[in-house]
C-alpha positions as CSV (number, residue, x, y, z in Angstrom):
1,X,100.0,101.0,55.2
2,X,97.4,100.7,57.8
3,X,95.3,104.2,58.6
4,X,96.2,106.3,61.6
5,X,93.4,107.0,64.0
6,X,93.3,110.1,65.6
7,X,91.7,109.3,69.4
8,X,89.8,112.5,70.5
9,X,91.0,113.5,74.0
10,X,87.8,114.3,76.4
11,X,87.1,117.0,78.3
12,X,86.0,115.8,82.0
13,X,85.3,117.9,84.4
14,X,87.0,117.6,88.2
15,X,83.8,115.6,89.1
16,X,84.8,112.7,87.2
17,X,81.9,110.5,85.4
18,X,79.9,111.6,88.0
19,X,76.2,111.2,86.7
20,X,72.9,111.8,88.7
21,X,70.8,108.7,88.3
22,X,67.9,108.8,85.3
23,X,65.3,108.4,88.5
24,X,64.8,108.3,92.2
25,X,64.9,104.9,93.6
26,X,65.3,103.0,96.6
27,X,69.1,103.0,98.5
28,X,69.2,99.2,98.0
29,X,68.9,99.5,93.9
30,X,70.9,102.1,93.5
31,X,73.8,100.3,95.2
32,X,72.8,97.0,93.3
33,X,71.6,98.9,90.0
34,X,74.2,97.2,87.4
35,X,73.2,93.5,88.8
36,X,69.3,93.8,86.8
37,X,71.6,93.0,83.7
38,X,71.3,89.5,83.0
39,X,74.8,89.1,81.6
40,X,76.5,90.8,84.8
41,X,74.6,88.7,87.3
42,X,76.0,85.6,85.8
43,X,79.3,87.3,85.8
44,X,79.1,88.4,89.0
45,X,78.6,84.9,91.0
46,X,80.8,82.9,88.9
47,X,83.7,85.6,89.8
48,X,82.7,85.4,93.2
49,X,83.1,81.8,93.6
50,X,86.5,81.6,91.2
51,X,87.8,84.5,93.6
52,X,87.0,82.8,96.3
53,X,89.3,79.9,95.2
54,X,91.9,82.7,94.4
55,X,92.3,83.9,97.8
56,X,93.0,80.1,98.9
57,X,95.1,79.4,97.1
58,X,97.2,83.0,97.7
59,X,97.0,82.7,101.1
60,X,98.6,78.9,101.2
61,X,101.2,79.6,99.3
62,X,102.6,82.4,101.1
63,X,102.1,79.9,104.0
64,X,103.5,76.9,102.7
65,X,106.7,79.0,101.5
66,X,106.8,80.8,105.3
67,X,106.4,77.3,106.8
68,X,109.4,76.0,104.2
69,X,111.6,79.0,104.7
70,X,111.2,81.3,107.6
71,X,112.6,84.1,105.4
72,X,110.8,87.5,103.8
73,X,113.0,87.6,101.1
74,X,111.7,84.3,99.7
75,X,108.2,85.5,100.3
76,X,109.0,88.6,98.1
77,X,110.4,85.6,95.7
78,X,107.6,83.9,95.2
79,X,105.4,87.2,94.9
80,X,107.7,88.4,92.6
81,X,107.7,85.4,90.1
82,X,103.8,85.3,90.2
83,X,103.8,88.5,88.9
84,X,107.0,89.0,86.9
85,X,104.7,88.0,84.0
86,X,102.2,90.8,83.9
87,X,105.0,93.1,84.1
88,X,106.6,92.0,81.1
89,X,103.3,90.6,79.6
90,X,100.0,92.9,80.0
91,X,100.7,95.4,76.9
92,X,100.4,92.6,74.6
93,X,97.6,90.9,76.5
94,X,95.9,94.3,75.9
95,X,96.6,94.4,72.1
96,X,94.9,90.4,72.2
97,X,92.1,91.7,74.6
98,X,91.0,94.1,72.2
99,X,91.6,92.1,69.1
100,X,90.0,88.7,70.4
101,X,86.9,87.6,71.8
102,X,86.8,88.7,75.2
103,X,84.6,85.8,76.5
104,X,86.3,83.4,74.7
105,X,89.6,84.7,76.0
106,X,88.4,84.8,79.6
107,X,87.3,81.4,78.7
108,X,90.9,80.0,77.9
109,X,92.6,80.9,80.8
110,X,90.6,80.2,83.0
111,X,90.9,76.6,82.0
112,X,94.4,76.8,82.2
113,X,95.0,78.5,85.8
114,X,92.2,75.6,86.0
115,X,94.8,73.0,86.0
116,X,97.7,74.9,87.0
117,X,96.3,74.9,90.8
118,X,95.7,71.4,90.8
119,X,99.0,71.1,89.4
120,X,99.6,73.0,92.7
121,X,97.7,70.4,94.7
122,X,99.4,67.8,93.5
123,X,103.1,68.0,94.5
124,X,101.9,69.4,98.1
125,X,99.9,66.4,98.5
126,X,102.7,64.1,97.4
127,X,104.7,66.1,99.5
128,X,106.7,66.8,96.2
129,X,107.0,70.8,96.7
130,X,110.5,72.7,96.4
131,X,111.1,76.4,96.0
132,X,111.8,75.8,92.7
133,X,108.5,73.9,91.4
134,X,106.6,76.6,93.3
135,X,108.4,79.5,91.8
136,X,107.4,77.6,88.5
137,X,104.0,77.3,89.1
138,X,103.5,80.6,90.2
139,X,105.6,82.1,87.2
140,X,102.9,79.9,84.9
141,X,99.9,81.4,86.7
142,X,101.0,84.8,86.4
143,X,101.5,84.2,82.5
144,X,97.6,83.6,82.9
145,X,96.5,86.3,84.8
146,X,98.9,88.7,82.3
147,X,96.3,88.0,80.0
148,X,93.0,87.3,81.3
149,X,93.5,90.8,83.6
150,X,93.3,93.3,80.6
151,X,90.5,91.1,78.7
152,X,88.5,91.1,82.4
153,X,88.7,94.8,83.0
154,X,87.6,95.9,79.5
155,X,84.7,93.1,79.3
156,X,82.1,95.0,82.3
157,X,82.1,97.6,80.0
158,X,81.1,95.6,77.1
159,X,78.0,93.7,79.1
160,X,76.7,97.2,81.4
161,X,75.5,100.5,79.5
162,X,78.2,103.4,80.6
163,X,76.1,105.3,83.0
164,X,75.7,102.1,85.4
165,X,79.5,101.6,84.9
166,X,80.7,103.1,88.2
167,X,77.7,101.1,89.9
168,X,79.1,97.6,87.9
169,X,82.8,98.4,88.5
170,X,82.3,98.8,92.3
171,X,80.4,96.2,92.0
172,X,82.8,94.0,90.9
173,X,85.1,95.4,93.4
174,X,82.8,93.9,96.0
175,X,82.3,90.8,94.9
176,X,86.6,90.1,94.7
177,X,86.5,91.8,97.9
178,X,83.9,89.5,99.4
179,X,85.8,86.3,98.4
180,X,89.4,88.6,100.3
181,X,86.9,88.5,103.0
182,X,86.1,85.0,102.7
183,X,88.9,83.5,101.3
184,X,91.8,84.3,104.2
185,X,89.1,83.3,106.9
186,X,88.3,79.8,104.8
187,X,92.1,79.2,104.5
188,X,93.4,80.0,108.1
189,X,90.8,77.2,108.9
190,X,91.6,74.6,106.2
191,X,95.4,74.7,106.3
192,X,94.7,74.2,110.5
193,X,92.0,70.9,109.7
194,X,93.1,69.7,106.1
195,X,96.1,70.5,104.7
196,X,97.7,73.2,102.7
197,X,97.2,70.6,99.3
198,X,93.2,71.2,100.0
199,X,93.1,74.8,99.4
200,X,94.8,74.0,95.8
201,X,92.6,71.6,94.8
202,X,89.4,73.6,96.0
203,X,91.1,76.3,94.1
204,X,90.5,74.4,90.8
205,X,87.2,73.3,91.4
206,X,86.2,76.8,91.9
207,X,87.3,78.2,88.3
208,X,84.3,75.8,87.0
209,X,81.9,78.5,88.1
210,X,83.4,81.3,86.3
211,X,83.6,79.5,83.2
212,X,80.1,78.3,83.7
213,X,79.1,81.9,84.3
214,X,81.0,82.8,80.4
215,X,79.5,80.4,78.9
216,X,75.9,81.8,80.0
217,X,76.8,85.5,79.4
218,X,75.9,87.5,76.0
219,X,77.7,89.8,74.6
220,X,78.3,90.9,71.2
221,X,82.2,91.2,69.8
222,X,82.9,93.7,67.0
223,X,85.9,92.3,64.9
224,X,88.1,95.2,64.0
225,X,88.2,95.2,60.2
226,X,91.6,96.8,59.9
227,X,94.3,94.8,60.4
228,X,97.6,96.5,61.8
229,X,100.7,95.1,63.5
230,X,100.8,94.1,67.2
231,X,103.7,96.9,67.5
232,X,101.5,99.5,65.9
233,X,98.5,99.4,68.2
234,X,100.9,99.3,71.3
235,X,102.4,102.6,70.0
236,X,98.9,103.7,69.4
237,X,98.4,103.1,73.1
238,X,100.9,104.6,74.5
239,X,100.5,107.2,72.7
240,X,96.9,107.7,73.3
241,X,98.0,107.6,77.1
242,X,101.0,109.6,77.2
243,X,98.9,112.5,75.7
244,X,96.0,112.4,77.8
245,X,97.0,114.1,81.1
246,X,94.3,112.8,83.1
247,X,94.8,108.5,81.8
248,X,98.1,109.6,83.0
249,X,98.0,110.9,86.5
250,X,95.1,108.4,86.9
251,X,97.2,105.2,85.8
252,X,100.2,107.0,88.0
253,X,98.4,106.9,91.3
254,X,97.3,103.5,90.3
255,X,101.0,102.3,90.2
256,X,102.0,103.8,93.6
257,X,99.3,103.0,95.6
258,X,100.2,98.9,94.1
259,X,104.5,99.3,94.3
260,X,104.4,101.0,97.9
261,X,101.2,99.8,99.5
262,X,99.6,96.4,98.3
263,X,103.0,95.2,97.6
264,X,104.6,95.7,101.0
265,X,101.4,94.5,102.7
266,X,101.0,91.4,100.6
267,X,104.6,90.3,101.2
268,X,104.8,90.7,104.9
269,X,101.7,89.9,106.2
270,X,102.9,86.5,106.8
271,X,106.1,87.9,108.7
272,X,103.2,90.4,111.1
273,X,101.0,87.1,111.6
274,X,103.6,84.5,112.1
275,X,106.4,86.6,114.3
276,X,105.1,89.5,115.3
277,X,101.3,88.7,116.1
278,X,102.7,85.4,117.6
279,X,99.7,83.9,115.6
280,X,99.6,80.4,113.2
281,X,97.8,80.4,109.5
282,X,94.2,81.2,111.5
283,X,96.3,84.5,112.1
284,X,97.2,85.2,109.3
285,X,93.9,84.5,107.7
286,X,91.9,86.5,109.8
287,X,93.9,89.9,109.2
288,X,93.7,89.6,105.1
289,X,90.2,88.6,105.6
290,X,89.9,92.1,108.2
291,X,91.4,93.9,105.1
292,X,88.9,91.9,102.8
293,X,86.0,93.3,104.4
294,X,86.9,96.7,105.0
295,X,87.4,96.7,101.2
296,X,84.1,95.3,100.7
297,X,82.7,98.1,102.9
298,X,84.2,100.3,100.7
299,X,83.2,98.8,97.5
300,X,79.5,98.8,98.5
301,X,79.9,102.5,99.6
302,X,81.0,103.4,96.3
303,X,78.6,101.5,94.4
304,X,76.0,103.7,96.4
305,X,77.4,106.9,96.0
306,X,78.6,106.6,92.5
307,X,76.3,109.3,91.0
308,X,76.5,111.9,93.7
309,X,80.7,112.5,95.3
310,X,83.1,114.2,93.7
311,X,85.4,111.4,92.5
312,X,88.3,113.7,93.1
313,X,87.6,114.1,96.8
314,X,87.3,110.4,97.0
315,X,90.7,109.7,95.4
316,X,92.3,112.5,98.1
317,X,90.6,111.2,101.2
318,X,91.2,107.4,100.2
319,X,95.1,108.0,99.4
320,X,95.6,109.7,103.0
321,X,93.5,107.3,104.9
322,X,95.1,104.2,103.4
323,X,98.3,105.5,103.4
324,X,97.6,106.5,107.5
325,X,96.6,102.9,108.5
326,X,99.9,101.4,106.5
327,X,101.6,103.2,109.3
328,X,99.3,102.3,112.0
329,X,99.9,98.9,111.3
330,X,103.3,99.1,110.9
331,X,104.3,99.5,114.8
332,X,100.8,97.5,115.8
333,X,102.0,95.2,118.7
334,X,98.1,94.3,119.4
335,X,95.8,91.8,117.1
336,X,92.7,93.7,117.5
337,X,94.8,97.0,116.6
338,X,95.9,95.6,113.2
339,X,92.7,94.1,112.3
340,X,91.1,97.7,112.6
341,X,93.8,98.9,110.6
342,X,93.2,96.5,107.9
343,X,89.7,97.2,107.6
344,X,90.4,100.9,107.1
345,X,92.9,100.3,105.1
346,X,91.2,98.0,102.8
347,X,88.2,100.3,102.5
348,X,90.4,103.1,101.7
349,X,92.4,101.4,99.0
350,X,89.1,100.0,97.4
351,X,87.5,103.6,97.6
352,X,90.4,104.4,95.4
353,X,91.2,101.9,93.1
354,X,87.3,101.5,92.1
355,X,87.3,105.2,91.4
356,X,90.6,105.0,89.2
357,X,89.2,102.3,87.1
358,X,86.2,104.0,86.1
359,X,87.0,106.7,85.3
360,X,89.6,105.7,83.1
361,X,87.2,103.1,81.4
362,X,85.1,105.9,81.4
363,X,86.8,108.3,79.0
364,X,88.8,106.3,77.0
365,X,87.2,105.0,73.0
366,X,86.0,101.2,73.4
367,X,88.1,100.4,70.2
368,X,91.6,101.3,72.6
369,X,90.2,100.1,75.9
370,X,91.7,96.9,76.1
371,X,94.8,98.5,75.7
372,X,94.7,101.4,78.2
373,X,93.2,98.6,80.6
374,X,96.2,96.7,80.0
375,X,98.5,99.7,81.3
376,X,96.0,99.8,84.5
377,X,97.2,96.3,84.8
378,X,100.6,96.6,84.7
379,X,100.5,99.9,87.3
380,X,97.8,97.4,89.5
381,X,99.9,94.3,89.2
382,X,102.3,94.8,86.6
383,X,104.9,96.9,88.8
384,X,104.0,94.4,92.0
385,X,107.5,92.5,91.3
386,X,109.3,95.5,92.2
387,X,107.3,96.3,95.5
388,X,107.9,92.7,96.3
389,X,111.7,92.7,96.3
390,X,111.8,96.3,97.6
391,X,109.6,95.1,100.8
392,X,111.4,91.5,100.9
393,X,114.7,93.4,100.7
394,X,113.6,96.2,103.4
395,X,112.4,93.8,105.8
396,X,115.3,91.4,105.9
397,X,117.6,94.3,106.8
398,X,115.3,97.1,109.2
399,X,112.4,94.2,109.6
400,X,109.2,94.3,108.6
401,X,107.6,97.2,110.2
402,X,110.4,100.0,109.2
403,X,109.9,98.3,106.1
404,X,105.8,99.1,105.3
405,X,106.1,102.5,107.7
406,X,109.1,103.4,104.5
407,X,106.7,102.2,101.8
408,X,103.4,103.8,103.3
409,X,105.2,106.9,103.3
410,X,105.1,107.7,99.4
411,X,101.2,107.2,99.5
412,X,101.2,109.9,102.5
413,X,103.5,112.0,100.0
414,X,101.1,111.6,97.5
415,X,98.2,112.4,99.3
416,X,99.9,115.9,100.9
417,X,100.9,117.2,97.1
418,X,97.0,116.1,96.1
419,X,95.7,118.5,98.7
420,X,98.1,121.6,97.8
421,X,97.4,120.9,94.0
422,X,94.1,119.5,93.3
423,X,93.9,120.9,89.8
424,X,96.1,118.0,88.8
425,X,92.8,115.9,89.4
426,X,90.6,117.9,87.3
């Protein structure tokens, strides 16, 4: 019978992993501080450019299937089957993450979302797509991210020391959120000149740099020595989590800010753009590249201030704001209106998700990391099939703004019982 282990639960005060830095130094390194790490660097840019690819390829398929459908509820379809899989799928991709090599995991499938997109590429240029070969393929790409998610989360920690973890998280945070900037804006402008097939295929060709970049990075992996079943370290995560107030409220607010925020606004920005806005693909790639940068903003603002603000007071601030511009966006008639409340709320939401993250990698043992990360995922993305057909659902019967002014409104919630109880934080 395989030992128990007992998982020491830590004290942290209400600042959370909030460190002064070991010495004074310019504004510009301390922002940058985690990127001197040779390993990170490399992981850095190959992210960058893979993300890049990412956001491409997410913003033509919600096209193509708006072009082929006209319908939100097939838009919350599609979203749905991408991520149906890391609902069902991320609690044993944790157990793996911690159990395998990380690097060689990340490796794996990247390879295999790799061909997936120019899988994807492929029946659009052949003019081959249906519904149902695109609900496939997204289905088989979420089965990828299920597990490369966990093993991505819990790897920054293993390549930067813990006191420039913040600084390498937000960092991280702004280089996904540079490719959201880039990405929509590329893909509003390649769908208009060549084709939604392109942004597939340059989709593919950008996961070469992140598996480049793994092949280039060092890292030592520990193999556990005790071997126990797949069923017993899930229980040993759960349990870990369940009994540590603070991983739970943490992994909570993670998990409404995904269902009744990112969700709704993934979904129906095509419906805003396309109907509302009056706009084409350009449209609709301009306003998730507006939220893009506004969560790059944010990311880089974190990254500087990560060993001075009370991470409590940016959780509080970030859930009202964010939750705010949902609403302001909502009933937006005006493009220059909706951009500005994209940018706030994507520097909002990034403001709070960076600071979720760490501080859950923060205080949780490296040997059950993978495994708590796993549960991040699952609130992150795990629980995004349910926003999706809640939002799909909402909008086909009150429309699309009733529906994200509804969703934004249990953020708001959120944010009001945060302020009248802020122990709950601490």
């Amino acid at each position: 019978m395989a030992k128990k282990k007992n998982f020491k639960i830590p004290v942290i005060e209400a600042d959370i992993v909030s460190q002064p830095p070991v010495e004074k130094t310019t504004p510009i390194k301390q922002t940058f501080a985690s990127l001197r790490y040779r390993s990170f660097r490399f992981f850095f840019v190959g992210a960058l450019f893979s993300n890049i690819g990412t956001w491409l390829q997410t913003v033509a398929l919600s096209w193509l299937v708006f072009e082929m459908t006209r319908s939100s509820f097939y838009l919350g379809v599609i979203n749905f089957s991408g991520s149906l899989p890391v609902f069902f799928l991320s609690f044993v991709a944790g157990i793996y993450a911690d159990k395998l090599n990380k690097r060689k995991l990340l490796i794996i499938t990247q390879i295999i979302a790799m061909i997936l997109a120019f899988a994807l590429g492929s029946l659009v240029s052949t003019e081959k797509q249906t519904l149902t070969a695109l609900i496939l393929l997204a289905f088989l790409t979420g089965i990828t991210s299920a597990f490369s998610f966990p093993a991505w989360q819990a790897f920054i920690s293993e390549i930067v020391p813990k006191k420039d973890l913040l600084n390498a998280i937000a960092l991280n945070s702004a280089q996904f959120h540079t490719a959201r900037l880039l990405g929509p804006f590329l893909a509003g402008w390649i769908i208009a000149s060549l084709g939604i097939a392109a942004c597939f295929y340059l989709n593919g060709v950008s996961f070469l740099a992140v598996i480049l970049a793994l092949m280039f990075v060092t890292h030592t992996f520990q193999r556990k020595e005790e071997v126990t079943s797949s069923w017993s370290e899930f229980k040993e995560g759960v349990v870990y989590a369940w009994n540590n107030r603070l991983v739970l409220n943490l992994l909570l607010g993670v998990g409404i800010l995904s269902v009744f925020g990112l969700s709704f606004l993934t979904v129906l920005m095509p419906i805003f753009a396309g109907q509302i806005l009056k706009g084409t693909s350009t449209t609709y790639g301009t306003l998730m590249g507006f939220n893009g940068a506004g969560a790059l903003i944010g990311s880089l603002a974190v990254a500087y201030i990560a060993y001075s603000v009370k991470k409590p007071d940016l959780v509080k601030y970030g859930i009202l704001f964010y939750s705010l511009s949902l609403i302001g966006f909502a009933f937006s008639k005006s493009y220059f209106l909706s951009a500005f409340f994209m940018v706030i709320a994507g520097f909002a939401f990034l403001t709070v998700n960076s600071t979720l993250n760490t501080a859950i990698q923060s205080i949780v043992p490296s040997q059950i990391r993978g495994r708590i990360m796993s549960f991040f995922v699952w609130m992150f993305m795990g629980l995004t099939p349910i926003g999706s057909i809640i939002a799909g659902s909402l909008a086909h019967y009150l429309g699309a703004p009733y529906a994200i002014f509804l969703g934004a409104l249990v953020p708001f919630l959120l944010a009001v019982y945060l302020f009248l109880f802020p122990p709950e934080l601490q």
